[in-house]
N, CA and C of each residue as an Amber inpcrd file, in Angstrom:
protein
   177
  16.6890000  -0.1540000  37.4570000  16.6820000   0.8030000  36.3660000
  17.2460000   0.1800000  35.0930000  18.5940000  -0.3630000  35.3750000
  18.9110000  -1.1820000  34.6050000  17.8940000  -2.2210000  33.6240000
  16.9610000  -2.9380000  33.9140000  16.2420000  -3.8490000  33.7440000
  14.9710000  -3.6550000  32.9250000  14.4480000  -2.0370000  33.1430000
  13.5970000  -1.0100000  32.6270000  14.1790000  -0.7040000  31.4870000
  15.1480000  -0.4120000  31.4670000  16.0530000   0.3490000  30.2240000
  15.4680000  -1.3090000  28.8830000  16.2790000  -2.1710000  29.5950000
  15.9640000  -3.4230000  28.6920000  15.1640000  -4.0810000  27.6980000
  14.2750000  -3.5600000  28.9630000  13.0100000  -4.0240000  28.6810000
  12.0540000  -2.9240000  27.8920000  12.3040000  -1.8770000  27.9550000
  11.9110000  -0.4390000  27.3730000  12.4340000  -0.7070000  25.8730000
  14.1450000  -1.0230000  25.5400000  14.0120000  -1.1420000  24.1950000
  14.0290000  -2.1930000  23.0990000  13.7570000  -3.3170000  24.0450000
  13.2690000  -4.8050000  23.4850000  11.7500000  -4.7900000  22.9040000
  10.9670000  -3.5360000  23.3460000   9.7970000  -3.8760000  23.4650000
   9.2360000  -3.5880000  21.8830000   8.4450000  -4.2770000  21.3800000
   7.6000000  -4.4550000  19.5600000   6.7350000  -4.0300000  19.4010000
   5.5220000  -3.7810000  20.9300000   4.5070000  -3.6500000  20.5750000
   4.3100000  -1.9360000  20.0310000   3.3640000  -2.4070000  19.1550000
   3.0320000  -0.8190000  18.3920000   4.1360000  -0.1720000  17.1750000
   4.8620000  -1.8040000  16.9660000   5.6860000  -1.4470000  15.7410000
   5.2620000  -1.5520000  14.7240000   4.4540000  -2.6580000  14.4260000
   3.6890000  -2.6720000  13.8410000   2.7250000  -1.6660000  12.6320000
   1.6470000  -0.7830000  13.6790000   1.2880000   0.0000000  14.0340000
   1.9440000   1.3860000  13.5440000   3.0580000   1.9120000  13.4020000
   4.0960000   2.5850000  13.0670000   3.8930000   2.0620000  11.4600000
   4.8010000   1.4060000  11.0880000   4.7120000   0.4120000  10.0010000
   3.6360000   0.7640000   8.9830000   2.2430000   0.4700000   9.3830000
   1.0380000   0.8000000   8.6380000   0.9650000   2.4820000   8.1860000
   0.9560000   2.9480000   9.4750000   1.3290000   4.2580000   9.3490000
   1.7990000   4.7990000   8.4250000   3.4700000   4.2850000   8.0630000
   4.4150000   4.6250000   7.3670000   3.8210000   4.1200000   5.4310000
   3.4800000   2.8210000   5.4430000   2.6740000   2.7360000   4.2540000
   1.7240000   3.6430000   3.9510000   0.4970000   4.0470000   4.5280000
  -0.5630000   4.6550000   4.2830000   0.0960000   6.0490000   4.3030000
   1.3850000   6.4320000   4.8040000   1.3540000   8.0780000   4.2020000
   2.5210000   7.7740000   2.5100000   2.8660000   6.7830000   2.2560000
   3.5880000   6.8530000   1.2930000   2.3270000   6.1690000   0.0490000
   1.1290000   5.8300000   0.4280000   0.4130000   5.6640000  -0.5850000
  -0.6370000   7.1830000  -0.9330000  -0.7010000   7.4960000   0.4290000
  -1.4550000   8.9210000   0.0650000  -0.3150000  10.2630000  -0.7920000
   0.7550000   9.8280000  -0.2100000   1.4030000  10.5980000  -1.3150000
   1.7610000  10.3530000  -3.2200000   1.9030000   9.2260000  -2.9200000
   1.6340000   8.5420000  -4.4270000   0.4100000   9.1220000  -5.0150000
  -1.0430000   8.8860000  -4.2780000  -1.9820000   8.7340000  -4.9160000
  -2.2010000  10.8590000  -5.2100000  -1.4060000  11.5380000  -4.5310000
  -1.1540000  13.3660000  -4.1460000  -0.4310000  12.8390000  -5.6580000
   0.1050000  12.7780000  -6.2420000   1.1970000  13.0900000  -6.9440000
   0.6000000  12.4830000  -8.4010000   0.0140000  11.2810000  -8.4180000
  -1.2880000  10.8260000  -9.5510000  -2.2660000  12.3580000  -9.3820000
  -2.9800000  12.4270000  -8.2470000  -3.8950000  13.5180000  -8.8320000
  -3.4660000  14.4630000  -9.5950000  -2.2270000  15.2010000  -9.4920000
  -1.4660000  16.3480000 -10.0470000  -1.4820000  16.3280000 -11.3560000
  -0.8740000  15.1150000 -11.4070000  -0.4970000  14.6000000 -13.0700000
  -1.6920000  14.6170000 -13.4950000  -3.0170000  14.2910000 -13.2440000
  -4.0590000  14.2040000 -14.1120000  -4.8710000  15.1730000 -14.2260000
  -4.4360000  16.4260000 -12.6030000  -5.2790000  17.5120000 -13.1200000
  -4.8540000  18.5060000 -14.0750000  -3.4480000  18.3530000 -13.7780000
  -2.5590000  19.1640000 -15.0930000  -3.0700000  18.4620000 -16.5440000
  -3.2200000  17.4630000 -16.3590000  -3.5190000  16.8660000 -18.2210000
  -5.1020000  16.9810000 -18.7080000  -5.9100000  17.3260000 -17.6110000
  -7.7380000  17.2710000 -17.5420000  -7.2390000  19.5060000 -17.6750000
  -6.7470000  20.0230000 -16.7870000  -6.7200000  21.3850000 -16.9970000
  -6.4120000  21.4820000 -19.0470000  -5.2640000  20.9940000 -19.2560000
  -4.9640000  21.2150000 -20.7310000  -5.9560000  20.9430000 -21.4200000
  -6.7560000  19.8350000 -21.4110000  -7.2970000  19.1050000 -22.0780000
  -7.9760000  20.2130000 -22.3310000  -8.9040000  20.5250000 -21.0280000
 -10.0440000  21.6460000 -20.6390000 -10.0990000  22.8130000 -21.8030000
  -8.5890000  23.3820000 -21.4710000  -8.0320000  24.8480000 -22.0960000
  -8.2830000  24.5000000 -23.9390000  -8.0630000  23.6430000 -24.5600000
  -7.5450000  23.1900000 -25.4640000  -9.2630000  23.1310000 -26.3530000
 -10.0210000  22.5680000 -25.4810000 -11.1710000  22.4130000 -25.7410000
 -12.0520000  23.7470000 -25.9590000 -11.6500000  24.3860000 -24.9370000
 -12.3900000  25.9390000 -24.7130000 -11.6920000  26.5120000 -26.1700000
 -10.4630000  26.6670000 -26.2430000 -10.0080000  27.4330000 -27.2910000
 -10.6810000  27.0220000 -28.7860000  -9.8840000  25.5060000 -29.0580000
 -10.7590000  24.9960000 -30.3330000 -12.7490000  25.7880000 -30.2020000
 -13.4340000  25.6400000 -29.3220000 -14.6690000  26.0490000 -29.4300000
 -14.8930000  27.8610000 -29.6580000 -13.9960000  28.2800000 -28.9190000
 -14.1490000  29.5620000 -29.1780000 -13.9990000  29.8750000 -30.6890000
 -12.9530000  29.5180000 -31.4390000 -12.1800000  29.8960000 -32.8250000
 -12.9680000  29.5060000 -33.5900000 -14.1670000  28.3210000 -33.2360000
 -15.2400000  27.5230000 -33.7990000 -16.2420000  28.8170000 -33.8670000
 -16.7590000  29.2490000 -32.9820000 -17.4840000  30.2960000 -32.9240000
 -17.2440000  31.7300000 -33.1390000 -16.1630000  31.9550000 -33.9090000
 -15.7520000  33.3080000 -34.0640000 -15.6940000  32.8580000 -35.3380000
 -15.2250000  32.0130000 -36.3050000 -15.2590000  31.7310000 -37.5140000
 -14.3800000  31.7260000 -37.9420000
């Protein structure tokens, strides 16, 4: 039992593996947190555009 134990927490494989894991959710959150920022600045943009056109067309 002893020897199991040992060998149970010596063991690497699939650390790796983990690892990648751990990158690919800290880039999908990066890339979550870019979209935000740009849909908030594409929403303004949007709003900003609609308004100027409306005030255009009302005179």
């Amino acid at each position: 039992m002893k020897n199991f134990i040992k060998r149970l927490t010596s063991d690497q494989t699939g650390a790796t593996a983990i690892e990648y894991g751990l990158i690919l959710a800290l880039i999908v959150l990066a890339m979550l947190s870019a979209l935000q920022a740009f849909a908030d600045g594409s929403i303004t943009m949007w709003e900003t555009i609609s308004d100027k056109t409306a005030a255009a067309i009302s005179g």
